[in-house]
C-alpha positions in Angstrom: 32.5 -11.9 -29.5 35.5 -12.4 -26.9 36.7 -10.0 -24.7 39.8 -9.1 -23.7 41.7 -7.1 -21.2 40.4 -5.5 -17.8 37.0 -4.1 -16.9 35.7 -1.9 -14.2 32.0 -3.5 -13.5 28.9 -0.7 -12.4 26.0 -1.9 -10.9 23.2 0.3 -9.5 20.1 -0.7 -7.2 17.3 1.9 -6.7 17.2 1.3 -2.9 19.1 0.7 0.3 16.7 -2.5 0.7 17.7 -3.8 -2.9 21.5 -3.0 -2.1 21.7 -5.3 1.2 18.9 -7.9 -0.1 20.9 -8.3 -3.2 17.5 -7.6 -5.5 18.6 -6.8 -8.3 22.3 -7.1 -8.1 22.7 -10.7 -8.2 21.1 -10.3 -11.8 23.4 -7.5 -13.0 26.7 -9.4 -11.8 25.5 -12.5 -13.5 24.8 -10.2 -17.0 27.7 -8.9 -16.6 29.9 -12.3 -16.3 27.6 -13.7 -18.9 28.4 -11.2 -20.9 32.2 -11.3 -20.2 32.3 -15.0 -20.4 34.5 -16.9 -22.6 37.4 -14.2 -22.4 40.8 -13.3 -21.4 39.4 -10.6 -18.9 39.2 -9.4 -15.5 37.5 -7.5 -13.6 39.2 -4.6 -11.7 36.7 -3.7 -9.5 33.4 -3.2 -8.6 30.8 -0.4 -8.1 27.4 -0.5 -6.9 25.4 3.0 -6.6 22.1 2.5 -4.3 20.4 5.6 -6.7 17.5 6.7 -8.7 18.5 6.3 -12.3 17.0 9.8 -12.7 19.6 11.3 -10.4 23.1 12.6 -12.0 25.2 12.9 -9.4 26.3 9.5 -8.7 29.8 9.4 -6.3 30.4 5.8 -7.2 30.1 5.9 -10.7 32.5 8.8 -10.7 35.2 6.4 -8.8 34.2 3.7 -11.4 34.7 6.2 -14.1 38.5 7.5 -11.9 39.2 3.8 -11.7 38.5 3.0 -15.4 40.9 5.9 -16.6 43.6 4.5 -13.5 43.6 1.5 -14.6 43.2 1.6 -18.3 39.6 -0.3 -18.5 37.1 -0.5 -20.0 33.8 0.1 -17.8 30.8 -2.7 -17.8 27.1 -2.6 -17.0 24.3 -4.8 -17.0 21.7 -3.2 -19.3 21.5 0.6 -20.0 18.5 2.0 -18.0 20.6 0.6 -14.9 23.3 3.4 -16.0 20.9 6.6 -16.7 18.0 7.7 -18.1 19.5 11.3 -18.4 20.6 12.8 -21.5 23.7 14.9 -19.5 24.3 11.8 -17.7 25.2 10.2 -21.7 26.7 13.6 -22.7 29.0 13.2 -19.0 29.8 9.7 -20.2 30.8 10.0 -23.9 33.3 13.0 -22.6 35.3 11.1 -20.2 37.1 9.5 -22.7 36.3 5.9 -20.8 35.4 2.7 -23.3 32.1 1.7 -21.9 30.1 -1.8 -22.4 26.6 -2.9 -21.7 26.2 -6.0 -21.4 22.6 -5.9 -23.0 23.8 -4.2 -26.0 27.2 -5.9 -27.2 27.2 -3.8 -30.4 28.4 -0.8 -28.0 32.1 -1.1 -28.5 34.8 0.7 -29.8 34.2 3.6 -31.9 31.2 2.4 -33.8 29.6 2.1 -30.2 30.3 5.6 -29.8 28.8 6.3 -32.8 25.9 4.6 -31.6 25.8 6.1 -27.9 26.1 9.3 -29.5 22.7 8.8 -31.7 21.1 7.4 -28.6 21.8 10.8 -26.6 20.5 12.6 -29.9 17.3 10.7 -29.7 17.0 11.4 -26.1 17.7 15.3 -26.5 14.8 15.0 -29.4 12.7 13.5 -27.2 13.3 15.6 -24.3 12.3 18.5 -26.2 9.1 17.2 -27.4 7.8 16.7 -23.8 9.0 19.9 -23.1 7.3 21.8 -25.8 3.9 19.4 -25.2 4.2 20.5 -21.2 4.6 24.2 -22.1 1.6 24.1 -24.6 -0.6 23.1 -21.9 0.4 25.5 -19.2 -0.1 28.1 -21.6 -3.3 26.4 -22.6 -4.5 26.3 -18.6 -3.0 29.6 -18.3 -5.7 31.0 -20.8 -8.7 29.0 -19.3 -7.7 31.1 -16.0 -6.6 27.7 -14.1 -3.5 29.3 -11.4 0.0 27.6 -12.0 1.9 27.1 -9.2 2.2 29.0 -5.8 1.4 27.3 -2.4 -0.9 24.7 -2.1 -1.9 24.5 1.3 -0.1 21.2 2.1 2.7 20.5 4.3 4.9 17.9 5.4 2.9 16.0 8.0 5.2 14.0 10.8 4.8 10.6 9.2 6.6 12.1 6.0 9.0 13.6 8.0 9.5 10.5 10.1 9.6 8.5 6.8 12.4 10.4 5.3 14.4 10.4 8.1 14.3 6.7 7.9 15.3 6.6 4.7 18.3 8.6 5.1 19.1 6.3 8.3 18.7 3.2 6.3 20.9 4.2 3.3 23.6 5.3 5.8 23.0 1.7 7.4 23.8 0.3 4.1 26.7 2.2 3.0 28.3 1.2 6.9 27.2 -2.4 5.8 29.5 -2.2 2.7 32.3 -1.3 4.5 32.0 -3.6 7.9 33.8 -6.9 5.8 36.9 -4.8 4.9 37.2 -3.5 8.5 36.9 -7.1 10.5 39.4 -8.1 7.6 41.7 -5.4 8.9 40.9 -6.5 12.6 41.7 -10.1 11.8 45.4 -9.4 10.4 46.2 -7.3 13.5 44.5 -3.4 13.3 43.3 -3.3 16.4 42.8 0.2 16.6 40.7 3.2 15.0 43.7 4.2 13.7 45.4 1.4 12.8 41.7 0.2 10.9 41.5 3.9 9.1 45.0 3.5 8.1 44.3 0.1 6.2 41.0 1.7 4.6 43.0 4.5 3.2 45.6 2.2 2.3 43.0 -0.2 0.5 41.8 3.1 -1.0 38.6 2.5 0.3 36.1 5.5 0.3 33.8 6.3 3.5 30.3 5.9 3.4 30.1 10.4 3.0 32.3 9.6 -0.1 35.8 11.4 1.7 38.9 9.5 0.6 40.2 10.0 3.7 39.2 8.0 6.6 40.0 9.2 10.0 39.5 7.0 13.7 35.8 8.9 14.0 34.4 7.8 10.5 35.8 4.1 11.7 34.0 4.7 15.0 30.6 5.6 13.4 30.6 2.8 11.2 31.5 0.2 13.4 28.7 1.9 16.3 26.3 1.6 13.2 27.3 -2.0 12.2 26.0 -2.8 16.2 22.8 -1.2 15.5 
């Protein structure tokens, strides 16, 4: 099969460590170009998500899905459990109108791939079911033998938990100011010297901030650049 025309490539990692390591998304790129090779093509642009696949609310892969429809492309990824594992994530998918490839299923194109995402979402609402019927059968089964469902526990978050998430939170904020650092000392070499000047060339680039805003103002410059020095 040869492809044609432009593409919009998603990748998502699972972790901040992953996104700035490059775990993982060496191996989806090259998928991806494997799978494209031999072509007329290009690719557009490029999205990475650092996400759990079992999360639906995914800010880059809605500006891959925007950019898709802006440009008229179709959208790539690697293999389709690094897209979702959710059946409204599919359901999202086949609904925004956008042609999309995976790279480890080639047989997903056109409308007989939709055909065939379409039985895949059915299969996954089937299956979804199931588990939810089995799960409520036992409840109601423990709920019988007198065993108490839910309620407190008697556990709370101790300070190392606490401590741990907050790290996590600073380290994917860390990486998403990592992304964005290469644009802005590109902007500081041609001449933006200033906040301003630097959030002007980000909006112009159409660059989002790290909190997902298309707008970037001379703070959201100074916070990345403060966390770049970190």
């Amino acid at each position: 099969m040869t492809n044609q025309g432009k593409f919009i490539a998603y990748y998502r990692v699972s972790t901040a460590r992953q996104g700035r390591s490059g775990l993982g998304l060496e191996a989806q790129r090259e998928a991806v170009r494997t799978y494209l090779n031999g072509g007329d093509w290009t690719i557009v642009a490029e999205f990475t998500e650092v996400e759990s696949g079992r999360r639906s609310d995914r800010p880059e892969f809605e500006r891959a899905l925007a950019a898709a429809r802006l440009h008229g492309a179709s959208l790539v990824v690697s293999k389709m459990d690094r897209l979702t594992r959710s059946v409204a994530f599919l359901s999202r998918l086949l609904e925004s109108g956008v042609d999309v490839r995976f790279a480890d299923l080639p047989q997903i194109e056109g409308p007989t791939g939709r055909f065939l995402l379409h039985q895949l979402v059915a299969v996954a609402e089937l299956e979804a079911a199931m588990i939810s019927g089995r799960i409520k059968a036992a409840l109601a089964q423990a709920k019988r033998r007198g065993v108490r469902l839910g309620g407190y526990r008697g556990t709370m978050p101790t300070a190392r938990s606490l401590a741990q998430a907050s790290a996590s939170l600073r380290a994917r904020a860390d990486a998403k100011a990592a992304d964005v650092v290469p644009a802005i000392r590109a902007l500081q070499a041609h001449g933006a010297t200033s906040l301003h000047a630097i959030a002007k060339g980000l909006n112009e680039a159409g660059i989002p901030t790290p909190g997902g805003s298309a707008v970037w103002s001379a703070v959201q410059v100074a916070r990345v650049l403060a966390r770049a020095t970190v």
